[in-house]
KOLLUM-12966 format. One record per residue: x, y, z of N, C-alpha, C, O in turn; residue in one letter. Coordinates in steps of 0.2 Angstrom, whole numbers, padded with zeros to 4 digits, always signed. Atoms other than C-alpha are relative to their C-alpha. Example, Ala and Ser with C-alpha at 12.3 -4.5 7.8 and 13.67 -1.06 7.14 Angstrom:
2
+0004-0006+0000+0062-0022+0039+0004+0006+0000+0009+0005+0003A/-0004-0006-0001+0068-0005+0036-0004+0005+0003-0001+0011+0004S/
% end
This chain:
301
+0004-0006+0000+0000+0000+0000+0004+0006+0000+0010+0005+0002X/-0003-0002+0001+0005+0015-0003-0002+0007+0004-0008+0007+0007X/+0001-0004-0006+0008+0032+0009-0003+0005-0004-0001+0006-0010X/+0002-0006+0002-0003+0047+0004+0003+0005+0007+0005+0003+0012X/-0002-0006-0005+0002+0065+0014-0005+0006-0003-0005+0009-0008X/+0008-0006+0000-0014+0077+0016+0006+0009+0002+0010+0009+0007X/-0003-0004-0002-0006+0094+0016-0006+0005+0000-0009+0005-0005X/+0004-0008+0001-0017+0112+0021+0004+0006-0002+0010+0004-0003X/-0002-0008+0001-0013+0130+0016-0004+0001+0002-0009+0000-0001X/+0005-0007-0002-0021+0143+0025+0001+0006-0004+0005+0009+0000X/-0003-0006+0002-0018+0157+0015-0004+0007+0004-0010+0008+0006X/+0004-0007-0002-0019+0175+0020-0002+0003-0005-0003+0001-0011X/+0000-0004+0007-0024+0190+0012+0005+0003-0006+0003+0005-0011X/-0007-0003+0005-0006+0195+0006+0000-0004-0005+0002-0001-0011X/-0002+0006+0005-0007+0177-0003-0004+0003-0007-0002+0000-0013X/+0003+0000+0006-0020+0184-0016+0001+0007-0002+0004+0011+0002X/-0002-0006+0002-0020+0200-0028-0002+0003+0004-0006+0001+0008X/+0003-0005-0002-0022+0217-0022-0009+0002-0002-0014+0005+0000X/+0006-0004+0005-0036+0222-0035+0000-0007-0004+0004-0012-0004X/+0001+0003+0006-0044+0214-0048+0005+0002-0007+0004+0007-0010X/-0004+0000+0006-0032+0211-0063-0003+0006-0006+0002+0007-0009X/+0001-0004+0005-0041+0223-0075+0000+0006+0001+0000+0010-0004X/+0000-0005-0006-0041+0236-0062+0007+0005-0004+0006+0010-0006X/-0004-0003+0001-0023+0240-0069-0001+0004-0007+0001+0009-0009X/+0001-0008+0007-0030+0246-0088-0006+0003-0001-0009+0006-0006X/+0005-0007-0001-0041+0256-0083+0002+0007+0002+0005+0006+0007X/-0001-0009+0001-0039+0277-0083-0006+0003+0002-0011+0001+0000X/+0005-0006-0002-0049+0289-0076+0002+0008-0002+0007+0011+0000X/-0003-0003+0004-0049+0304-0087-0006+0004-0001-0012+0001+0000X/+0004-0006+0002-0059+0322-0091-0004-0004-0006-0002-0005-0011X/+0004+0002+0008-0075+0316-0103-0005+0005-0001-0004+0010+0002X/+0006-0005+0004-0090+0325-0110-0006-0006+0001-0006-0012+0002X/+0007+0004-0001-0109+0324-0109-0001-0006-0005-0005-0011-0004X/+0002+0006+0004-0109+0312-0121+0003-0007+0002+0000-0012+0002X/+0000+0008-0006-0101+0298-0111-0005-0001+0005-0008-0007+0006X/+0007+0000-0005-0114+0303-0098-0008-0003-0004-0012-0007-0001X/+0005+0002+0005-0128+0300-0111+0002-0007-0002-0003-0011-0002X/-0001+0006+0002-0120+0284-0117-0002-0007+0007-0004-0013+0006X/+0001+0004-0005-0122+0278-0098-0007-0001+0003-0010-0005+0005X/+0005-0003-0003-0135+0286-0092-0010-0003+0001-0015-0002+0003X/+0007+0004+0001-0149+0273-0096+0000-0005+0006-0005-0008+0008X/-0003+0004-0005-0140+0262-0082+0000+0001+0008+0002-0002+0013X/-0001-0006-0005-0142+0275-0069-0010+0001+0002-0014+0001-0002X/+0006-0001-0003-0158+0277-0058-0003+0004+0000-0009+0005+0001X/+0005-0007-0001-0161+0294-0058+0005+0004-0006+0011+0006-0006X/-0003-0003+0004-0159+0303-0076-0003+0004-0003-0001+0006-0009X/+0003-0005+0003-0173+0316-0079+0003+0004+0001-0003+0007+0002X/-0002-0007-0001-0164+0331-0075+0007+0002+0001+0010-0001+0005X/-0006-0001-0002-0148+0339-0076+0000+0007+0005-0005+0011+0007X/+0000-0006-0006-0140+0353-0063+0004+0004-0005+0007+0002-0010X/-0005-0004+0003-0129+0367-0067+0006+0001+0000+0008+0002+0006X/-0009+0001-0001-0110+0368-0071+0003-0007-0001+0009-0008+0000X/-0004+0006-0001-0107+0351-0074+0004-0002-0003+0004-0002-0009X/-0007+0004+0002-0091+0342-0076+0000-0008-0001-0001-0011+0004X/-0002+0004+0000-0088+0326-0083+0007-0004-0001+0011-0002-0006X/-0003+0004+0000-0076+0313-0080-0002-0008-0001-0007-0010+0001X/+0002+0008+0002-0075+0294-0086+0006-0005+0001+0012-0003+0000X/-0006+0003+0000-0065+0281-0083-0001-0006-0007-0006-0007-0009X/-0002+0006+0007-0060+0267-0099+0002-0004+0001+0006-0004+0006X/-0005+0007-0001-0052+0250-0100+0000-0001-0008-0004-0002-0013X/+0000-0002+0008-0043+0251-0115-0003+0004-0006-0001+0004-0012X/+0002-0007+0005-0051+0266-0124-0009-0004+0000-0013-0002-0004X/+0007+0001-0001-0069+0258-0119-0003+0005+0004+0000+0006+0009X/+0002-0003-0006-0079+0268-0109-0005-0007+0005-0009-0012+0003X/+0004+0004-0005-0086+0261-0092-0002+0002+0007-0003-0001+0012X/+0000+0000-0007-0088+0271-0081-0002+0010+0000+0000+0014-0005X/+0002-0009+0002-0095+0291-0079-0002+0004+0009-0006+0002+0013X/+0002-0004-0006-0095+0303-0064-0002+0008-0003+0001+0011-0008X/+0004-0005+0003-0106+0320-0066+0002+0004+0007+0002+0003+0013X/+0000-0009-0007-0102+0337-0055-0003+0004-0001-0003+0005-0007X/+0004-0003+0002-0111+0349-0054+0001+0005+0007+0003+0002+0012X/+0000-0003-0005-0113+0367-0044-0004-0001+0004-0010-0002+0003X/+0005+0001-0005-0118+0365-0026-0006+0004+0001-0008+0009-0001X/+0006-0005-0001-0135+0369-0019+0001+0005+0005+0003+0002+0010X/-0002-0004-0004-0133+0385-0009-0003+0000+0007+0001+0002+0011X/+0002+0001-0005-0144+0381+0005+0000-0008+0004-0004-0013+0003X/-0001+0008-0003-0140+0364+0014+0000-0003+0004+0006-0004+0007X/-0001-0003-0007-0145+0361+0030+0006-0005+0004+0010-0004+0008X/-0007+0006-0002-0133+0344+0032+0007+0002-0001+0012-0002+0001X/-0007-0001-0002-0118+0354+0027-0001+0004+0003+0005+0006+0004X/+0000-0004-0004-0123+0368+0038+0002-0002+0006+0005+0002+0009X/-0003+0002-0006-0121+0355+0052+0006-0003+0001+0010-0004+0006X/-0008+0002+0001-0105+0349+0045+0003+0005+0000+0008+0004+0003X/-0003-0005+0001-0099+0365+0043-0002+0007+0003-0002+0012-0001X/+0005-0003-0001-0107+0375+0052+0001+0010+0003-0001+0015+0007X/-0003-0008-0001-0096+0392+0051-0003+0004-0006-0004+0010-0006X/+0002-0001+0006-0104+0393+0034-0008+0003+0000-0012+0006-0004X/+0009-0001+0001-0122+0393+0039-0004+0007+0001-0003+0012+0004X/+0002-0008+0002-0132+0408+0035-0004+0003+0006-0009+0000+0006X/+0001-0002-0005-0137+0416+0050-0005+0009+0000-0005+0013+0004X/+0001-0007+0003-0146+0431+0040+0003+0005-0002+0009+0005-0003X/-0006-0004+0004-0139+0446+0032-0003+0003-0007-0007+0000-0010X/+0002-0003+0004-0142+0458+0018+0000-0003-0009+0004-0007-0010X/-0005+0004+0007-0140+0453+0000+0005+0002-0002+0008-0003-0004X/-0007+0003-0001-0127+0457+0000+0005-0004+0002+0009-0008-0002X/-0003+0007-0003-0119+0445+0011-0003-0004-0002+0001-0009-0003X/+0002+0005+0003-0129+0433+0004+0001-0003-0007+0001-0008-0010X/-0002+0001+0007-0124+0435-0012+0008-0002+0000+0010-0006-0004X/-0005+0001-0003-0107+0434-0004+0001-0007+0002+0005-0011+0000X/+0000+0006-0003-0111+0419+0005+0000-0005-0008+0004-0010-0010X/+0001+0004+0007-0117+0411-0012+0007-0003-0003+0009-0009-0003X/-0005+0001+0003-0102+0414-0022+0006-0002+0003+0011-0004+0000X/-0004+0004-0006-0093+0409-0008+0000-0010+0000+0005-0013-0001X/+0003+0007+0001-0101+0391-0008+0002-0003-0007+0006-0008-0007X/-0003+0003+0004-0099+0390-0026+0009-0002-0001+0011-0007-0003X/-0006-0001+0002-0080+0395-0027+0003-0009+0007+0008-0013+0007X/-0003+0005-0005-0077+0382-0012-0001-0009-0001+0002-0014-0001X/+0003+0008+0000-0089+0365-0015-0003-0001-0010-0005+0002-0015X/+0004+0004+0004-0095+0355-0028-0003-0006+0003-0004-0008+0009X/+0006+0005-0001-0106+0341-0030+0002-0007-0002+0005-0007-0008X/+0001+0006+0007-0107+0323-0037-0006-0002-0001-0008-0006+0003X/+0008+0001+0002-0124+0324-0046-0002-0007-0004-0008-0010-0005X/+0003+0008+0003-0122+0306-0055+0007-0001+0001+0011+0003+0000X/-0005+0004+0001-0110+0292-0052-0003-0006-0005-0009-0008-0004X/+0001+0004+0004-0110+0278-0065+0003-0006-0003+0007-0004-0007X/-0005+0005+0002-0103+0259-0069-0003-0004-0003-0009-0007-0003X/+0003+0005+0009-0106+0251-0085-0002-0011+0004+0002-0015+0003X/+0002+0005-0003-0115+0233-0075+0004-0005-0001+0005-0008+0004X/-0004+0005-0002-0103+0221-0081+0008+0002+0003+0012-0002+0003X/-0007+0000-0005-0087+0229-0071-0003+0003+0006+0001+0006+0010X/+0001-0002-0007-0097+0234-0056+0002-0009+0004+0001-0015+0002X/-0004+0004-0005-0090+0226-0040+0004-0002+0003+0004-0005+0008X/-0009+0001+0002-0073+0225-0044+0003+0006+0003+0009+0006+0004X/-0004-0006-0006-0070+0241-0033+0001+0005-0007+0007+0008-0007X/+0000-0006+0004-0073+0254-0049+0000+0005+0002+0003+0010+0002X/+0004-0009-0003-0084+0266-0042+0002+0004+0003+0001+0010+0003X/-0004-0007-0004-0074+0271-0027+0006+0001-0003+0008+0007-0001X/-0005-0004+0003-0059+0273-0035+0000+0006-0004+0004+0011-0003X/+0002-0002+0004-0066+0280-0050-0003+0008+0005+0001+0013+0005X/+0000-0005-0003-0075+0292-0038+0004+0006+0005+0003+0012+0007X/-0006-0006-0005-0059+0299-0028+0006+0003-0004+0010+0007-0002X/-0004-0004+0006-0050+0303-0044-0002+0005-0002+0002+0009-0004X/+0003-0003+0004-0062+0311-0050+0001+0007+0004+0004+0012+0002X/+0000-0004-0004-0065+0322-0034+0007+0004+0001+0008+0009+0004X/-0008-0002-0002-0045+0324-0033+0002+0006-0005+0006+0010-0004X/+0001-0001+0007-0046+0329-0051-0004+0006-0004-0003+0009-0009X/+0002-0008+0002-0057+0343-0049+0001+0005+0005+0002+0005+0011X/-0001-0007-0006-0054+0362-0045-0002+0002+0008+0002+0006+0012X/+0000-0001-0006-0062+0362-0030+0001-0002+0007+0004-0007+0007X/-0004+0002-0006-0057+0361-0013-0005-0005+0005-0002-0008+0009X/+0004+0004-0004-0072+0352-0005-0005-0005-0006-0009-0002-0009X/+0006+0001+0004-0083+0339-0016-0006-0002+0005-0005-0005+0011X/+0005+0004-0004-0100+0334-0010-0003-0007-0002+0000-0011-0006X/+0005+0006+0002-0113+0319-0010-0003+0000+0002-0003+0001+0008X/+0008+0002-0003-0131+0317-0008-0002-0007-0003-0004-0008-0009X/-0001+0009+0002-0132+0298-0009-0006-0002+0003-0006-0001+0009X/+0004+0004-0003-0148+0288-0005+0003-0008+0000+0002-0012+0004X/-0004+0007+0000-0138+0273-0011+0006-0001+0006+0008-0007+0008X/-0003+0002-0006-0126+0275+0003-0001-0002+0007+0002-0004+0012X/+0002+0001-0007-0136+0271+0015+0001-0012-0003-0001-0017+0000X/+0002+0007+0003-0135+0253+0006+0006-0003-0003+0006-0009-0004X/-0006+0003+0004-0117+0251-0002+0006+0006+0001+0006+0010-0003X/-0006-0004-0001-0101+0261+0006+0004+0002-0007+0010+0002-0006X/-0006-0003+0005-0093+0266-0012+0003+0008+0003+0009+0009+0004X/-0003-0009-0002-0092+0286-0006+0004-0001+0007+0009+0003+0008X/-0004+0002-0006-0086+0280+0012+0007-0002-0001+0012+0000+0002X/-0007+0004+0002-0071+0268+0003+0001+0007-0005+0007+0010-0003X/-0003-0008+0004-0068+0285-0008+0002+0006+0005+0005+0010+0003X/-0002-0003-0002-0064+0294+0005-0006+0006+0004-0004+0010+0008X/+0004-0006+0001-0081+0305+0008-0002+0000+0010-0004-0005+0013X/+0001+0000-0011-0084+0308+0030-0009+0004-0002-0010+0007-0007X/+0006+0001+0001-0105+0308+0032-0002+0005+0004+0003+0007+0007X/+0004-0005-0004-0115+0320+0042-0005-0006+0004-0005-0012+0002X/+0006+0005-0006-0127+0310+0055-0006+0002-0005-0008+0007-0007X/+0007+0000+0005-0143+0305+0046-0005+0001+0005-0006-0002+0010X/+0006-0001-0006-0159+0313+0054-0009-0001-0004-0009-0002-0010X/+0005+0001+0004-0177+0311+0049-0003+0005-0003-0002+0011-0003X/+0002-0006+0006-0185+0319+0036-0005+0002+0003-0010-0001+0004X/+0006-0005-0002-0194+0333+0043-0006+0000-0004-0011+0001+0000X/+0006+0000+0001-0208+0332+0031-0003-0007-0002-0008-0009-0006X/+0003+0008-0001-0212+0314+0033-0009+0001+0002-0015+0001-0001X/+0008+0001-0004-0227+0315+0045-0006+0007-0005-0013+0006-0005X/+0005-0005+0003-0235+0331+0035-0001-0002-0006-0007-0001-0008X/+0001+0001+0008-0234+0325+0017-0005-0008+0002-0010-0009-0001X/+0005+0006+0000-0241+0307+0024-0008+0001+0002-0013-0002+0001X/+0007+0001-0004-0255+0315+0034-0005+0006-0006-0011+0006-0007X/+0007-0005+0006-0262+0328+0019-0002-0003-0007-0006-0001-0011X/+0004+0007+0004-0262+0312+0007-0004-0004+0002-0008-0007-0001X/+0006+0003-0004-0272+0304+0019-0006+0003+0000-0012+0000-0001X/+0008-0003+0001-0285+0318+0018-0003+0001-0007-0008+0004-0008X/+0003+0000+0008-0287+0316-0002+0000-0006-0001-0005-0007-0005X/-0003+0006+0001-0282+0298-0003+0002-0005+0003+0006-0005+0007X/+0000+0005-0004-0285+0281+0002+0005-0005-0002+0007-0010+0000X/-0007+0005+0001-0271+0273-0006+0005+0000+0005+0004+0005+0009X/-0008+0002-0002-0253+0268+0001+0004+0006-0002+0004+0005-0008X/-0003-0006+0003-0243+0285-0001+0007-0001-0004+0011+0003-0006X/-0005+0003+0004-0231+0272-0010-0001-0003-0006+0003-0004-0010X/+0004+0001+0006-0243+0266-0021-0002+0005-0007-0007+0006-0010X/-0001-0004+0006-0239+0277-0036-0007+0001-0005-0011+0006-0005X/+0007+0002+0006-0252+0270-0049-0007+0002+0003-0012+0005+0000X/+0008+0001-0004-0267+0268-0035+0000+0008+0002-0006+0010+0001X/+0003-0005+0001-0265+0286-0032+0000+0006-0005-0002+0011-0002X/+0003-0003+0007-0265+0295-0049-0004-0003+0000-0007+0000+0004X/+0008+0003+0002-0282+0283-0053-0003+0005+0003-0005+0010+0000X/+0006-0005-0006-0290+0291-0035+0001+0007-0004-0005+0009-0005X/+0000-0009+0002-0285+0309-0042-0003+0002-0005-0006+0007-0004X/+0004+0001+0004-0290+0307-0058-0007-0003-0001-0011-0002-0006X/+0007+0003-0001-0306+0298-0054-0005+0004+0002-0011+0003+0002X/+0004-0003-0004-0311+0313-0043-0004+0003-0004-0001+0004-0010X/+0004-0005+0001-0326+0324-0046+0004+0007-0002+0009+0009+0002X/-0002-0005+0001-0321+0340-0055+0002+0005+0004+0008+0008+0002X/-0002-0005-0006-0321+0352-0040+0002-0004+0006+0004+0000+0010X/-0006+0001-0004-0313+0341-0029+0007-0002-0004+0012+0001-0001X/-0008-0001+0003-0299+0337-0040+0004+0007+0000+0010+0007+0000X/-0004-0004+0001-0295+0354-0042+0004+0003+0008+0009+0006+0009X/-0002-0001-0004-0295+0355-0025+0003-0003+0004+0006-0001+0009X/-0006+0004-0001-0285+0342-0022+0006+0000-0001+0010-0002+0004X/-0005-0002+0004-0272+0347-0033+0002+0005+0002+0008+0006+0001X/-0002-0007-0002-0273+0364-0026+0005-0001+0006+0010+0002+0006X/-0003+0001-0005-0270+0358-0009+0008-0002+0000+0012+0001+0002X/-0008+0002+0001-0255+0346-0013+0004+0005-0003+0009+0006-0001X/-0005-0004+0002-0247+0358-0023+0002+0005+0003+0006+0008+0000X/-0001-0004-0001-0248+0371-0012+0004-0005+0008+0005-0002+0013X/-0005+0005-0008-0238+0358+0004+0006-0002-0006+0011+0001-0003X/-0005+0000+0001-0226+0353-0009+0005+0007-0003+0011+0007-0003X/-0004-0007+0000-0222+0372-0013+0001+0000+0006+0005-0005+0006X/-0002-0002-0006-0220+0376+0005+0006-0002+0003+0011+0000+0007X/-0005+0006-0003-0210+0362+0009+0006+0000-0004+0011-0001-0001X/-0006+0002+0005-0199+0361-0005+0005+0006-0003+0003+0010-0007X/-0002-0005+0003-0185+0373-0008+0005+0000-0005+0010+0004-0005X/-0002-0001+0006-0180+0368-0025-0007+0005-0004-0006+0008-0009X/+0001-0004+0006-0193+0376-0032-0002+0008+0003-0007+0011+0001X/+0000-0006-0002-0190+0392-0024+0007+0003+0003+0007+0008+0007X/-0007-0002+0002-0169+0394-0027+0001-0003-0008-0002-0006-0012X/-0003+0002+0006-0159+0393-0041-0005+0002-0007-0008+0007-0007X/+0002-0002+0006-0166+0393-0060-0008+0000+0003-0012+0002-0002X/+0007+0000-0002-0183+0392-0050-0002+0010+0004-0007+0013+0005X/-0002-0007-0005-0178+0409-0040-0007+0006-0004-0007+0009-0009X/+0004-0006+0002-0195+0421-0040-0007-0006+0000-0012-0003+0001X/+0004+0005+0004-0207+0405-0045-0005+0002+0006-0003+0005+0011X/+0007-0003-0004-0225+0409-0036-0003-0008-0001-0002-0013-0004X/+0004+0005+0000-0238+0395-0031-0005-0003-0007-0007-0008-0009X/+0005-0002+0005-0248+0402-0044+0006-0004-0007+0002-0005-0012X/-0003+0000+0006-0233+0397-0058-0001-0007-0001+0001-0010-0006X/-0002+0006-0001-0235+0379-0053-0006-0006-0003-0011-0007+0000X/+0007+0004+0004-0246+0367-0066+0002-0008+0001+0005-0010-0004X/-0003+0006+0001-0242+0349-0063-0006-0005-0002-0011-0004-0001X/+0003+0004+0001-0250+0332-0069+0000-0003+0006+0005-0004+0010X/-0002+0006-0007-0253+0321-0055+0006-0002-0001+0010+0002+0002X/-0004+0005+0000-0241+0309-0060+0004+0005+0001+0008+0002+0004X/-0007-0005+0000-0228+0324-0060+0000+0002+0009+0004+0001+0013X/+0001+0000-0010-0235+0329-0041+0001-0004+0004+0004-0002+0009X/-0001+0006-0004-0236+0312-0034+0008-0003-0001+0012-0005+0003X/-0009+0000+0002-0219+0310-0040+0005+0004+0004+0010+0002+0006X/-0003-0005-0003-0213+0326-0032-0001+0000+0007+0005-0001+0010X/+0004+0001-0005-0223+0325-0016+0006-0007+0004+0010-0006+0009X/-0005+0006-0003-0215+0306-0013+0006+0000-0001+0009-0003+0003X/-0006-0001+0000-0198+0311-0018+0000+0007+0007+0005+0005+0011X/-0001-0005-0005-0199+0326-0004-0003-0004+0007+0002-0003+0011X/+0000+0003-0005-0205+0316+0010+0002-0008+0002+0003-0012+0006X/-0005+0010-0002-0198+0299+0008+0009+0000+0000+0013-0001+0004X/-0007-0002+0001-0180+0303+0001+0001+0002+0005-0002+0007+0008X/-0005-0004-0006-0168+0305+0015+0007-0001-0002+0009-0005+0002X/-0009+0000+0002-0149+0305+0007+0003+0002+0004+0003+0008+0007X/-0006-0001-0006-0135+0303+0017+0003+0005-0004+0004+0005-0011X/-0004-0005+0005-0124+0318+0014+0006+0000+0003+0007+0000+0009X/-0004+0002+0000-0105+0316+0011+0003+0005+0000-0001+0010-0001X/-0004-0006+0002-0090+0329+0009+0006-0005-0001+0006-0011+0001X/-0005+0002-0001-0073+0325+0005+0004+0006-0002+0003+0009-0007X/-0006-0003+0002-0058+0336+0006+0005+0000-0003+0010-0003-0001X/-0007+0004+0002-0047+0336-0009+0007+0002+0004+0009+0007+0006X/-0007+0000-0003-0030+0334-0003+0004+0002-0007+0010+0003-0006X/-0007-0002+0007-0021+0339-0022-0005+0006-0002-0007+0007-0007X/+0003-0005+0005-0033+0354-0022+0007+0008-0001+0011+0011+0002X/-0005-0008+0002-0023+0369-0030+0007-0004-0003+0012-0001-0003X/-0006+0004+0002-0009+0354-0036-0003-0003-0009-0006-0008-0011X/+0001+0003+0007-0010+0352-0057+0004-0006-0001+0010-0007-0001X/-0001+0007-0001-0012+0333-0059+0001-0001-0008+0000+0004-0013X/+0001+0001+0006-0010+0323-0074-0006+0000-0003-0011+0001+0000X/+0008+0001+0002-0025+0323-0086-0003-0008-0001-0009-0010-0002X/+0000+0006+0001-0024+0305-0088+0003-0004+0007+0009-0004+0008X/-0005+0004-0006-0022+0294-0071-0004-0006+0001-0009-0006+0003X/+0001+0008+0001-0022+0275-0071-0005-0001+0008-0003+0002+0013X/+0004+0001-0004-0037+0269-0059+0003-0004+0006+0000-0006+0011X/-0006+0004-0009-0023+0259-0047+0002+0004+0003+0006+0003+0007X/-0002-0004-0007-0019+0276-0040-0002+0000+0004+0001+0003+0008X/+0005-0002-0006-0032+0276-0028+0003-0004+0004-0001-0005+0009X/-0003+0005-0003-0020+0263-0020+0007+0001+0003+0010-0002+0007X/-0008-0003-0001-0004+0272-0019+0001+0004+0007+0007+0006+0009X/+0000-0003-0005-0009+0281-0005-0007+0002+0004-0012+0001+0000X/+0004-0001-0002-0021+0285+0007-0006+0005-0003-0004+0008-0008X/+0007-0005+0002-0040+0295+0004+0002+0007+0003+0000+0012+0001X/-0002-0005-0003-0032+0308+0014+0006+0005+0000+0008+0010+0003X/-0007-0004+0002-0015+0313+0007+0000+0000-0009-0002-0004-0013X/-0002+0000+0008-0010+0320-0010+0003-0007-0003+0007-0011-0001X/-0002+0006+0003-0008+0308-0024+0006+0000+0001+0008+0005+0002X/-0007+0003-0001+0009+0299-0022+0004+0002-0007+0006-0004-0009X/-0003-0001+0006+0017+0306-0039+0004-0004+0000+0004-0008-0005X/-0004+0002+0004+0031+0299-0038-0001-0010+0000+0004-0014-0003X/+0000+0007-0001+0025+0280-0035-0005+0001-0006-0005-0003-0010X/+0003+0001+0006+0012+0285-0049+0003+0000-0008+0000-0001-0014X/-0003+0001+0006+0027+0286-0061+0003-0006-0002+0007-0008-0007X/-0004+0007+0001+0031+0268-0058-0002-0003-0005+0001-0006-0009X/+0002+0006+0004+0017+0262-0066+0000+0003-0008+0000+0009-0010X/-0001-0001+0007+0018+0260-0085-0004+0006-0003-0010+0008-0003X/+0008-0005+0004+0012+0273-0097+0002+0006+0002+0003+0012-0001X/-0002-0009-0004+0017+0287-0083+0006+0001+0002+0007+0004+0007X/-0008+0000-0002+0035+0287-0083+0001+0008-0001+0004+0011+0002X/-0003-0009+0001+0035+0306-0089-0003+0005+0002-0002+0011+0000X/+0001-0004-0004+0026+0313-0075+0002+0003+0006-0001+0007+0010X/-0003-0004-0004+0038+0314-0064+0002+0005+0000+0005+0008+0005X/
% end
């Protein structure tokens, strides 16, 4: 008979790669709305755009897969006012206010879309992707308003520090003045557009009047920005456009993020390989000269 010998290996983490091997021919690089548009079908929230926006993409091998969208901050924000809270408006003339504004813009930006083409999510894209991107732009603070954060740490592994999440103040108000027109589910999208449209002509308008006169009150997008001046009176919506509105203002609660770039004010390459996000910490400028190691980037030391 013959001797067999059973041997184990335990292996650590050291024993296997760092990254995903594709990881290495990937670039993250300044793009145009058209990469955004090329992805944008993939992406949860795509009726609308903001103002100022910056694209950035990442590629694997001259492919696109990947799209980050910035855009100018909102000037009133009450979750960085508590992150930040030397900033917060305290009252003041228009002119300070107009000071304060451009103040806001010249300091923060935003990430109004993040985006990964479905067959390379998981592989650790997005947060890298997102902390190049952020490193990459002029400004000196980026934000996030992320409802997906509460469900998948990408902005956290990027580097983004969160504010304490609190409840949405118009929760109980928006549930209980659907309750007084409407016997559906105020989740039940379909069941109430039917109720609203089904009503009698002089209660629908008064339906409508009501609701839209709590989502004006409530809501201060449509009374900043390209909305700035807009009256109750300016405000026509279809149901489906109301009930849409309504349930985004009382259910939406997005955690809000910031990160401080650390290469703000330092002109980076315009092309930088998506394994730098590994060369150094979220919190220290990129490692230039370990970014000339890797291939490709020898001539930006």
């Amino acid at each position: 008979m013959s001797e067999f010998t059973t041997t184990v290996t335990r292996k650590t983490a050291a024993d296997y790669p760092k990254h995903f091997s594709l990881l290495e021919r990937m670039v993250v690089e300044p793009g145009t709305r058209e990469d955004w548009l090329s992805l944008h079908d993939l992406h949860y929230k795509t009726e609308a755009d903001s103002f100022g926006q910056t694209y950035y993409r990442c590629t694997l091998d001259g492919k696109l897969i990947g799209v980050v969208v910035t855009a100018y901050p909102k000037l009133l924000l009450e979750p960085r006012h508590r992150m930040f809270p030397k900033i917060k408006p305290t009252g003041g003339s228009r002119l300070t206010n107009t000071a304060r504004g451009k103040f806001v813009n010249d300091l923060f930006a935003i990430i109004n879309r993040s985006v990964v083409d479905t067959k390379y999510r998981g592989i650790g894209v997005s947060y890298r992707m997102l902390n190049l991107a952020s490193r990459m732009h002029p400004r000196q603070v980026m934000e996030i308003q992320s409802a997906m954060s509460k469900f998948s740490p990408f902005a956290m592994k990027a580097g983004f520090k969160f504010a304490k999440p609190i409840q949405n103040k118009n929760y109980q108000k928006g549930v209980s003045i659907m309750a007084r027109y409407l016997d559906n589910h105020p989740y039940n999208t379909e069941g109430l557009i039917e109720e609203l449209e089904s009503m009698p002509p002089a209660l629908f308008r008064k339906a409508m009047r009501d609701l839209t006169s709590f989502y004006y009150a409530c809501s201060s997008l449509e009374k900043t920005g390209r909305n700035l001046g807009r009256s109750l009176d300016d405000l026509d919506y279809t149901p489906r456009e109301l009930i849409a509105k309504i349930q985004g203002l009382i259910f939406t609660n997005p955690l809000y993020g910031a990160y401080k770039n650390p290469d703000y004010g330092t002109e980076l390459p315009k092309r930088i390989p998506l394994v730098a996000f590994d060369l150094q910490s979220t919190e220290d400028p990129l490692n230039i000269e370990k970014l000339a190691q890797i291939a490709g980037m020898e001539d930006i030391a």
